[in-house]
ZAVOTOR-989897 format. One record per residue: residue number from 1; z, y, x of N, C-alpha, C in turn. Coordinates in steps of 0.02 Angstrom, whole numbers, plus 50000, padded with zeros to 5 digits. Atoms other than C-alpha are relative to their C-alpha. Example, Ala and Ser with C-alpha at 12.3 -4.5 7.8 and 13.67 -1.06 7.14 Angstrom:
BEGIN
(1 (50000 49941 50045) (50390 49775 50615) (50000 50060 50045))
(2 (49997 49941 49958) (50357 49947 50684) (50037 50055 49961))
REM end
This chain:
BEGIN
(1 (50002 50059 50043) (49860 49893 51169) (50045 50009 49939))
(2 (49970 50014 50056) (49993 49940 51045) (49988 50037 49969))
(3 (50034 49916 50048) (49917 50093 50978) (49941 49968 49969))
(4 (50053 50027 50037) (49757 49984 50947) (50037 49945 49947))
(5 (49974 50016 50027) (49875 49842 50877) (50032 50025 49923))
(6 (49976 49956 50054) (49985 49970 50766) (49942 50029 49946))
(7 (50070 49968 50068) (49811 50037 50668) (49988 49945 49984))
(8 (50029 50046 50036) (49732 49873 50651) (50064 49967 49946))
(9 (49940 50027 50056) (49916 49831 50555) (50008 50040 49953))
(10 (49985 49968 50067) (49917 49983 50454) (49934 50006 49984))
(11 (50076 49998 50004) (49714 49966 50436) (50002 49966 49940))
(12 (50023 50070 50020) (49748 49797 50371) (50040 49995 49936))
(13 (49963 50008 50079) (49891 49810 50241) (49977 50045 49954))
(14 (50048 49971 50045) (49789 49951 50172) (49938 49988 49959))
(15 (50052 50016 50032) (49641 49854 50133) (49986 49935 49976))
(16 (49993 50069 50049) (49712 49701 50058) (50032 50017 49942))
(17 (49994 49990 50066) (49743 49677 49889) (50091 50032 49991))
(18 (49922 49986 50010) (49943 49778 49827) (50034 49969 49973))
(19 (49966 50044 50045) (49975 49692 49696) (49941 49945 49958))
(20 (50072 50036 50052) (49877 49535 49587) (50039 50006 49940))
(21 (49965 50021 50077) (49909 49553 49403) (49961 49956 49944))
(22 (50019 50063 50018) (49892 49429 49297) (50011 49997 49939))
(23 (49970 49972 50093) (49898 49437 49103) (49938 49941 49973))
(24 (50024 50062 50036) (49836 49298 48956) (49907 50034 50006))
(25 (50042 49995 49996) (49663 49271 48990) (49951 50022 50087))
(26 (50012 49976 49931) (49627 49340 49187) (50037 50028 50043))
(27 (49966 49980 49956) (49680 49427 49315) (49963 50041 50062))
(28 (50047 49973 49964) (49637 49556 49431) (50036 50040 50075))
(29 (49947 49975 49917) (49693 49637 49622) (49993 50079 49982))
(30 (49985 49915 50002) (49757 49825 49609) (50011 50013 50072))
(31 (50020 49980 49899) (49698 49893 49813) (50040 50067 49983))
(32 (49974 49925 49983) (49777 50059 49876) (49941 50052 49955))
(33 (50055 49960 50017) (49628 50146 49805) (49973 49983 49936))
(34 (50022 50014 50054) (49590 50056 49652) (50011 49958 49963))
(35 (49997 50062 50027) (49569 49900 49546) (49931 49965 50005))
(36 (50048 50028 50019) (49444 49772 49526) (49993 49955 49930))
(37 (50002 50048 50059) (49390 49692 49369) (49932 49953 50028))
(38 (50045 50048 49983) (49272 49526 49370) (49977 49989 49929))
(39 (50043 49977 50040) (49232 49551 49192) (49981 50056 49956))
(40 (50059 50008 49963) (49083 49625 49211) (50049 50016 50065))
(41 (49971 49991 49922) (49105 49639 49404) (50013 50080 50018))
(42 (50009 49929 49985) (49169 49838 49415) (50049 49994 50057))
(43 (49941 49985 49979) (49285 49922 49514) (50018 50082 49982))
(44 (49980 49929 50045) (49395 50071 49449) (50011 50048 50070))
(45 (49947 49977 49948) (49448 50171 49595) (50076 50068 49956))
(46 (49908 49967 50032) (49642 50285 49574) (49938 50071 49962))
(47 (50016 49919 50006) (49545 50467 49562) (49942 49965 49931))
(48 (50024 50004 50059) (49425 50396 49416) (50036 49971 49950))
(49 (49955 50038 50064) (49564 50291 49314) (50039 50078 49989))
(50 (49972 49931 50010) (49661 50466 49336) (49947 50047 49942))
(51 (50048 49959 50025) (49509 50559 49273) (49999 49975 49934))
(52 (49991 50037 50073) (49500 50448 49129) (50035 49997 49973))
(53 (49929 49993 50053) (49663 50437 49062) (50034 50045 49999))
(54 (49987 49945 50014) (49708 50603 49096) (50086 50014 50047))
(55 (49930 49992 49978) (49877 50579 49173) (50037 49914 50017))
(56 (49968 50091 49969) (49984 50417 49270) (50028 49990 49922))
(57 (49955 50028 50028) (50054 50301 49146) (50066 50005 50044))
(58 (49932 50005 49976) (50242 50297 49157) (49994 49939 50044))
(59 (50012 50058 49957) (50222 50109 49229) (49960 49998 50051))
(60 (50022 50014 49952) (50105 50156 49360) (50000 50058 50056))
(61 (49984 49951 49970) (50186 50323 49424) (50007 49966 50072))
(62 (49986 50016 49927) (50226 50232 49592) (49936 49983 50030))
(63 (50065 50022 49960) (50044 50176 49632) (49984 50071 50038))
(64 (50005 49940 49943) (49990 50356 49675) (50015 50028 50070))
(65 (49950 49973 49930) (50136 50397 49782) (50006 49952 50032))
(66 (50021 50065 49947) (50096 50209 49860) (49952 50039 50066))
(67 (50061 49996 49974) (49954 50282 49894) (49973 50046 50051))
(68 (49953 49942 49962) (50008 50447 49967) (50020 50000 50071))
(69 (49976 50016 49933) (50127 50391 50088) (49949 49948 50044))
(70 (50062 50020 49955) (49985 50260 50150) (49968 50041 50008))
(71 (50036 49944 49955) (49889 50396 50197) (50017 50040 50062))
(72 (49948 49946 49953) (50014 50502 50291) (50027 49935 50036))
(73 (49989 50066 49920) (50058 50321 50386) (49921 49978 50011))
(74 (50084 49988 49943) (49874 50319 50427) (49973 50033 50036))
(75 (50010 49909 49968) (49858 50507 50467) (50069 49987 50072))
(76 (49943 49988 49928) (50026 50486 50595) (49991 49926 50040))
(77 (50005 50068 49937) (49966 50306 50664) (49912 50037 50035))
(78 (50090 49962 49957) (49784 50407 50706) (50041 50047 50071))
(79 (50000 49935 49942) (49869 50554 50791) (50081 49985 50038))
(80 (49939 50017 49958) (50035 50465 50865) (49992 50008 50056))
(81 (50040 49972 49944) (49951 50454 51027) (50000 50068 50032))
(82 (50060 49936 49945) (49854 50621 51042) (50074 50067 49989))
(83 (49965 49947 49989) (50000 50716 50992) (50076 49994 50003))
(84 (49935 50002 49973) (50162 50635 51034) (50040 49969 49938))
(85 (49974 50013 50079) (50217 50570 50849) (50064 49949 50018))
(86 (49951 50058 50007) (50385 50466 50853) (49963 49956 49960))
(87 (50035 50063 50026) (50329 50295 50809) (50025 49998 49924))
(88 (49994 50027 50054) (50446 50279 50680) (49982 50039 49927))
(89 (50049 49965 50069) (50357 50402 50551) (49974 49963 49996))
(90 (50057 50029 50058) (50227 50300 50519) (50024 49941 49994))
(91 (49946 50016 50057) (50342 50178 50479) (50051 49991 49961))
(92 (49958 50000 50051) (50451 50226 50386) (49969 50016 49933))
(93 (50066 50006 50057) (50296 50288 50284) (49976 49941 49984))
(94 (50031 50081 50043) (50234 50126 50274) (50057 49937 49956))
(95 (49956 50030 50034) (50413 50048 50223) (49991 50039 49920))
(96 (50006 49977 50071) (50418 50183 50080) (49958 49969 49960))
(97 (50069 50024 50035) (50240 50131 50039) (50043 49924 49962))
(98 (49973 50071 50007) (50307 49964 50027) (50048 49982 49935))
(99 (49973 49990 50041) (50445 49999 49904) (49978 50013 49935))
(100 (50042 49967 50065) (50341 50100 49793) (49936 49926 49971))
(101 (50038 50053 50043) (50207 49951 49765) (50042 49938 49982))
(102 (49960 50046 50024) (50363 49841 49748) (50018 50026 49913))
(103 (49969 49974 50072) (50417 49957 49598) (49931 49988 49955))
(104 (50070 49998 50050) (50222 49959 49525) (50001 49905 49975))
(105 (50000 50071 50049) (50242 49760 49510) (50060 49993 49958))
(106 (49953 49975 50065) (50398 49780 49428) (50012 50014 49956))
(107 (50013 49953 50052) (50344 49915 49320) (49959 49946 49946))
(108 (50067 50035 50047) (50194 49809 49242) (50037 49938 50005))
(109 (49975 50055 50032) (50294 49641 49234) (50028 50009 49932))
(110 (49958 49969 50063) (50387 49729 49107) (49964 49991 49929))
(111 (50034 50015 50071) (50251 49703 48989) (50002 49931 49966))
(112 (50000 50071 50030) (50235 49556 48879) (49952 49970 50034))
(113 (50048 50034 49995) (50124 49422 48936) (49957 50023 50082))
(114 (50050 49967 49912) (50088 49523 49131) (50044 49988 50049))
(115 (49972 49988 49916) (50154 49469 49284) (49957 50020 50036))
(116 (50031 49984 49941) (50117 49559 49438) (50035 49998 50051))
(117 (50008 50005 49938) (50122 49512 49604) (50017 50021 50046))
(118 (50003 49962 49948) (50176 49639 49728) (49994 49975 50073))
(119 (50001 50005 49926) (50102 49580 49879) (49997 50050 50050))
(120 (50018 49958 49965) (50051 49717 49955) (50070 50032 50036))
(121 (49926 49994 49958) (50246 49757 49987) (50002 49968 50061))
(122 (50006 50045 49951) (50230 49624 50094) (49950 50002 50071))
(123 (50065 49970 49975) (50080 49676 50178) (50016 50044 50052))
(124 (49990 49946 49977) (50146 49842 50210) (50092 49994 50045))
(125 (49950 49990 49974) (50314 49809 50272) (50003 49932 50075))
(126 (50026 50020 49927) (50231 49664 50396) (49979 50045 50048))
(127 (50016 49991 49963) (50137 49790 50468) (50054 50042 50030))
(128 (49942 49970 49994) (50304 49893 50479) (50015 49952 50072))
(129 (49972 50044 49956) (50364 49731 50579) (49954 49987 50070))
(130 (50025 50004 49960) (50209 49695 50673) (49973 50060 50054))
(131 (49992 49932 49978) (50165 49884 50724) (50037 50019 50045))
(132 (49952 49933 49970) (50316 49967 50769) (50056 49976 50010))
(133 (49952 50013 49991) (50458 49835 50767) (50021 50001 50079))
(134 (49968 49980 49938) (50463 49862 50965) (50021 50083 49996))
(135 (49959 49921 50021) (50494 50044 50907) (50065 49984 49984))
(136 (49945 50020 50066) (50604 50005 50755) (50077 49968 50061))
(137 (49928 50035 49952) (50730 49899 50923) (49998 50029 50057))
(138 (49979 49961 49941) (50716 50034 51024) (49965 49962 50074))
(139 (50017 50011 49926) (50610 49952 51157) (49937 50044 50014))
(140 (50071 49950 49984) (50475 50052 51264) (49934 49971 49989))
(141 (50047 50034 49997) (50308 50045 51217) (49944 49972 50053))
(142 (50025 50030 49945) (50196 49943 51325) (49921 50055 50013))
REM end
């Protein structure tokens, strides 16, 4: 039960929105994987905004490596189980994560006229809590 628990928590902060930003005129959710715009209805994902602009903006150097360490706390909550993984890798990967999309709303508030949101911190450092905090206090898992 807590191995199915622990994925559906790092499943789940992965596939809600990281941050909402919000600038004169709209506003749009930046996911682990991408963005969405609503006008017209697209979505960008990371590996084509990369492709397109050629290189991270300075302000959004931390999304990547968000994006990164969520992987590698998805990759060690898959194979914790089958191959013995201390719990608390995958989160302490998912705290990092957590940090890093705290710094990406940060980064982009900085602009004139853009707040952003960092929920996804929040997200990711619940599932930290809900996951693995019987890790995190040292109790056995059930």
């Amino acid at each position: 039960m807590t191995t199915a628990r622990r994925l559906a928590a790092v499943l789940l902060a992965g596939l809600l929105p990281w941050v909402v930003v919000t600038f004169d005129g709209g506003w749009y959710p930046l996911f682990s994987v991408g963005f969405l715009h609503f006008d017209p209805l697209s979505v960008t994902t990371l590996p084509g905004y990369l492709a397109r602009v050629g290189s991270v903006p300075p302000r959004l150097t931390a999304w990547p490596t968000a994006t990164l360490l969520y992987g590698a706390a998805l990759a060690a909550a898959l194979l914790e189980r089958a191959v013995g993984l201390d719990a608390r890798i995958p989160a302490g990967l998912l705290f990092l994560a957590g940090v890093n999309v705290a710094f990406i709303g940060l980064s982009l508030s900085r602009q004139a006229t853009i707040l952003a949101v960092p929920v996804g911190a929040l997200w990711l450092w619940a599932a930290v809590w809900v996951g693995y905090g019987d890790a995190l206090l040292g109790e056995p898992p059930r």
